[in-house]
C-alpha positions as a printed NumPy array, in Angstrom:
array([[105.167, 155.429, 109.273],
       [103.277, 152.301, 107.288],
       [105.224, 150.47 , 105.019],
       [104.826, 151.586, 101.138],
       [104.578, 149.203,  98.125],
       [108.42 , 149.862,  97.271],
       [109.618, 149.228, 101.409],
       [107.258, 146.305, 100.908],
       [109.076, 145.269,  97.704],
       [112.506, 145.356,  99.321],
       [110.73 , 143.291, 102.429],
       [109.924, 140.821, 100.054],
       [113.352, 140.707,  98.45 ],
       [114.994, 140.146, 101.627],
       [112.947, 137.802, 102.771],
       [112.831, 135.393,  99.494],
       [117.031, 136.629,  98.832],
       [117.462, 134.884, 102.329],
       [115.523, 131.701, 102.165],
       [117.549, 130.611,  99.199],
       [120.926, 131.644,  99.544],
       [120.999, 131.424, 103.653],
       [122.127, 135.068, 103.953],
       [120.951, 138.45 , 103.405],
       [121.581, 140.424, 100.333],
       [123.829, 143.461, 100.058],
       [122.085, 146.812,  99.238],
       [123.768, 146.364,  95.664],
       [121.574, 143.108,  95.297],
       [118.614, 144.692,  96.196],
       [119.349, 147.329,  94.227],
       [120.032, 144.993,  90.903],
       [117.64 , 142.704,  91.983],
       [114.864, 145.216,  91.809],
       [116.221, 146.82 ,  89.377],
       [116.684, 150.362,  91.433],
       [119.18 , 152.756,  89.822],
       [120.437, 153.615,  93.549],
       [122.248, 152.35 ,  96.473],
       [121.862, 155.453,  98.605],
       [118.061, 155.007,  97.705],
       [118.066, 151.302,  98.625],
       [119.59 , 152.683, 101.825],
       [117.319, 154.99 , 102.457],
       [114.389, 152.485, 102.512],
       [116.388, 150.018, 104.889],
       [116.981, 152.977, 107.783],
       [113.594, 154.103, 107.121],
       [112.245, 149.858, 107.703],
       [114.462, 149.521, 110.655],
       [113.121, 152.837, 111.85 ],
       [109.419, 151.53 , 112.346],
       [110.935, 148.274, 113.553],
       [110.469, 146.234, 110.268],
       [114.018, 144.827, 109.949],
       [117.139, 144.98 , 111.774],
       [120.402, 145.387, 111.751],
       [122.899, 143.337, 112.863],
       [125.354, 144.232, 115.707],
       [128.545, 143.494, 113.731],
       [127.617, 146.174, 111.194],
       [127.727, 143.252, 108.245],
       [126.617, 143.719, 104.955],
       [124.706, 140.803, 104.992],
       [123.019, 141.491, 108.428],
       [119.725, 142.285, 107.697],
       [116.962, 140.43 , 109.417],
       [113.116, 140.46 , 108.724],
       [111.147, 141.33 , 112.09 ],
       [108.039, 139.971, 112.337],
       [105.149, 142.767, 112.627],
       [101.838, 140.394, 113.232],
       [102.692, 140.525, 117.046],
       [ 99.895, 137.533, 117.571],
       [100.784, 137.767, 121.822],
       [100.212, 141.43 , 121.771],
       [ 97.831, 141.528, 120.153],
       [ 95.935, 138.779, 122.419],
       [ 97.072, 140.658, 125.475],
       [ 95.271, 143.423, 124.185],
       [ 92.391, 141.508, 123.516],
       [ 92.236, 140.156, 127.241],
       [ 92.588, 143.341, 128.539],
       [ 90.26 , 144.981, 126.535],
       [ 87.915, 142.952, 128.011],
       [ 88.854, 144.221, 131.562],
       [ 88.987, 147.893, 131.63 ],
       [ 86.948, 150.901, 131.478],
       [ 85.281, 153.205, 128.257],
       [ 88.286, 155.348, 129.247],
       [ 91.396, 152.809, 129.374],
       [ 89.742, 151.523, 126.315],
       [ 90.216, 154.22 , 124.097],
       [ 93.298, 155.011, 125.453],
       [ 94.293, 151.334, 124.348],
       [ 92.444, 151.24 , 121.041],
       [ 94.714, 154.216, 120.159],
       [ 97.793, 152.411, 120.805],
       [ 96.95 , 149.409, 118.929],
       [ 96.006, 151.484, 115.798],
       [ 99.701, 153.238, 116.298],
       [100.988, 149.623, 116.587],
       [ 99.448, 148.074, 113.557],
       [ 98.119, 145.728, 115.427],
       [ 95.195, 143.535, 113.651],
       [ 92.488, 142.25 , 115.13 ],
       [ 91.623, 144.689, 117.656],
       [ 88.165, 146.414, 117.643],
       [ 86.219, 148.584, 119.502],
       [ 83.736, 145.917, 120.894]])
């Protein structure tokens, strides 16, 4: 699942929400802060971000518990680099594959 402009927009919202106030907003803030007519919706958008490993939750179940997970992977994505460099036409594809699934960047067929 890739991220659309509105998850993005909520991404965003946490992120900047959090650097200034120290917490995480509700899902009523992000709601009123990006002016969305619906919680559920908001909701929505969060499961579907934590689903594809964009955010997470905390444990204690928190309103405020949301945390940003960073998707650039920079040590996978050298491992696969390295590797790359090691393996056959076969394992090769096989790997390109997954980093395209990941979302990796950076990683070419060479």
């Amino acid at each position: 699942m890739k991220i659309t402009k509105k998850k993005q927009r909520i991404l965003d919202f946490i992120a900047d929400f959090t650097q200034q106030n120290g917490i995480s907003p509700t899902y009523r803030e992000i709601a009123a802060g990006l002016e969305l007519k619906s919680v559920a919706s908001v909701a929505e958008h969060i499961d579907d971000l934590v689903a594809i490993g964009a955010l997470k939750k905390g444990d204690d179940g928190s309103a405020r518990s949301l945390e940003i997970v960073d998707l650039s992977f920079p040590e996978t994505t050298s491992l696969f680099k390295t590797r790359l460099a090691q393996v056959s036409e076969e394992e090769k594809t096989v790997l390109l594959k997954a980093a395209k699934i990941l979302g990796l960047e950076g990683i070419e067929n060479e």
